[in-house]
C-alpha positions as YAML, in Angstrom:
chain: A
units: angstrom
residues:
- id: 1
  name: UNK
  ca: [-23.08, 24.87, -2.34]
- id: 2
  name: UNK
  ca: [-20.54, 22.08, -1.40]
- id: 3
  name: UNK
  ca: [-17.73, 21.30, -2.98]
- id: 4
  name: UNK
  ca: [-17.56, 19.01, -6.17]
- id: 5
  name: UNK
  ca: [-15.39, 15.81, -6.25]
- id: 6
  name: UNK
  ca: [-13.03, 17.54, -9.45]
- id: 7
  name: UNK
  ca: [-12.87, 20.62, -6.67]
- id: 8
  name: UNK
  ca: [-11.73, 18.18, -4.01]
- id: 9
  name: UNK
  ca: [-9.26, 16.40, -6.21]
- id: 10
  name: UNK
  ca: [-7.76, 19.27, -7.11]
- id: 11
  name: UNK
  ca: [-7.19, 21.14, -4.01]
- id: 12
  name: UNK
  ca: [-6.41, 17.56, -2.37]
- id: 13
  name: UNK
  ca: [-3.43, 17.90, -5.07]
- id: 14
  name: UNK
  ca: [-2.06, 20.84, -4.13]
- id: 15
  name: UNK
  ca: [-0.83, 19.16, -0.81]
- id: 16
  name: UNK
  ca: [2.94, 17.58, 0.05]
- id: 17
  name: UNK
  ca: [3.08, 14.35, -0.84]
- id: 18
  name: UNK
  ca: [2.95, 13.45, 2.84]
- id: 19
  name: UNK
  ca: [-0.29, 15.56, 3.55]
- id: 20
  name: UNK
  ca: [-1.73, 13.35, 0.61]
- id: 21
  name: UNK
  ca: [-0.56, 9.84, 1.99]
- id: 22
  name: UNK
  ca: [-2.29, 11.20, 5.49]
- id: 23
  name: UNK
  ca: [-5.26, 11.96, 3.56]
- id: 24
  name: UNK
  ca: [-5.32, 8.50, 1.61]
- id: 25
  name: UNK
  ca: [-5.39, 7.08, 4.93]
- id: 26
  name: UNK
  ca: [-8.16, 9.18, 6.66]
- id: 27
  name: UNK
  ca: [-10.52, 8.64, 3.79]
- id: 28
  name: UNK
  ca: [-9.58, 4.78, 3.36]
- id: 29
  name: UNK
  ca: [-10.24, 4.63, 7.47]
- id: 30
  name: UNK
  ca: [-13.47, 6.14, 6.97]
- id: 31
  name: UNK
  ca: [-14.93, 4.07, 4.11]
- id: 32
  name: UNK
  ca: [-13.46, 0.85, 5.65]
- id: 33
  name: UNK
  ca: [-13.56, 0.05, 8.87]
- id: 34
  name: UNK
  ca: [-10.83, -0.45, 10.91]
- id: 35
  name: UNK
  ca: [-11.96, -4.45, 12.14]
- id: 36
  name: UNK
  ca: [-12.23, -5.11, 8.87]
- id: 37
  name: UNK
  ca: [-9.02, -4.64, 7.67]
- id: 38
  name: UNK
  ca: [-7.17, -5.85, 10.61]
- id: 39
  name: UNK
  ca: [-9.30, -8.87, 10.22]
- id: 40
  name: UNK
  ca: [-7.92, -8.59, 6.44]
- id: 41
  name: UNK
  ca: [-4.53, -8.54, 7.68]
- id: 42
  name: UNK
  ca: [-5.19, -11.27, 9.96]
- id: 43
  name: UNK
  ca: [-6.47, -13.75, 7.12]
- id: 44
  name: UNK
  ca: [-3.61, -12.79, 4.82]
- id: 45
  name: UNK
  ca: [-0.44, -13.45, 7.81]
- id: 46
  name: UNK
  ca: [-2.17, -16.33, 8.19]
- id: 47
  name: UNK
  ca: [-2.27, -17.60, 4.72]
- id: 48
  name: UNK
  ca: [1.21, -16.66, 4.48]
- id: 49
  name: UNK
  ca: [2.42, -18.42, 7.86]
- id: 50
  name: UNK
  ca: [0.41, -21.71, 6.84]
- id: 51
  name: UNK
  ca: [2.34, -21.43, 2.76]
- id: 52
  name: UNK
  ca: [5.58, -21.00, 5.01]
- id: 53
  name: UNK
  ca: [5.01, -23.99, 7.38]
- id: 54
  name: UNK
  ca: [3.59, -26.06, 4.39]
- id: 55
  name: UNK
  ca: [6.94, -24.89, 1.94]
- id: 56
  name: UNK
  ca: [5.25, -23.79, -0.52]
- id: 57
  name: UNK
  ca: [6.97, -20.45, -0.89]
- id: 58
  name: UNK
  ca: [9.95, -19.92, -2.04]
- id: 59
  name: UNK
  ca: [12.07, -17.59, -0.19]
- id: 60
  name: UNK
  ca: [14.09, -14.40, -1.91]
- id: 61
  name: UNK
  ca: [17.52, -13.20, -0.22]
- id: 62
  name: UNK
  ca: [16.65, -9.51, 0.63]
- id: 63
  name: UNK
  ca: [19.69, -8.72, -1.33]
- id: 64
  name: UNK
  ca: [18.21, -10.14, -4.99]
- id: 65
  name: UNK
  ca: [15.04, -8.20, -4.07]
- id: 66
  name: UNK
  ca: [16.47, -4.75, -3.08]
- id: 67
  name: UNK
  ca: [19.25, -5.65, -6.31]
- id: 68
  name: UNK
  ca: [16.11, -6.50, -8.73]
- id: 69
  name: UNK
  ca: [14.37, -2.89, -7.31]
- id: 70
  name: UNK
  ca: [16.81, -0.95, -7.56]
- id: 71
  name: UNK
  ca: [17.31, -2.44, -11.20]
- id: 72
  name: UNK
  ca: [13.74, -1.35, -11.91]
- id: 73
  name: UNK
  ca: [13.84, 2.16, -10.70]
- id: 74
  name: UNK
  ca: [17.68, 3.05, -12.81]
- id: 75
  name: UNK
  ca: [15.69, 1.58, -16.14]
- id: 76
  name: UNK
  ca: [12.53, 3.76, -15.20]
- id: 77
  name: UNK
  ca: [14.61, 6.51, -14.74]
- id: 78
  name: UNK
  ca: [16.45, 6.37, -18.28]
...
């Protein structure tokens, strides 16, 4: 008798978080394949390039964004 999906979650749990992410990704390869979401990828540097080009993006200093994260994680830590 194979193994039922609450079976599968639950040993899947039992892994390091890093066997987990490499099992995310095997599983998301397999149900989607890999043209598609390079094509994807493709579409959305695109869009992003053309936003750039056009200026209508506005650009954050890396320093605000890794100040406004790091902001984030100290309150979800309290």
């Amino acid at each position: 008798m194979p193994l039922t999906f609450e079976q599968i979650k639950a040993e899947a749990m039992k892994l390091s978080p890093e066997e987990r992410a490499d099992l995310a990704d095997l599983l998301w390869v397999s149900a989607c394949p890999r043209e598609e979401v390079e094509a994807a990828w493709d579409a959305e540097i695109a869009r992003r390039v053309a936003e750039m080009d056009a200026g209508t993006v506005e650009f954050i200093p890396s320093e605000l964004v890794m100040a406004e994260i790091r902001e984030k994680i100290r309150k979800a830590g309290e």
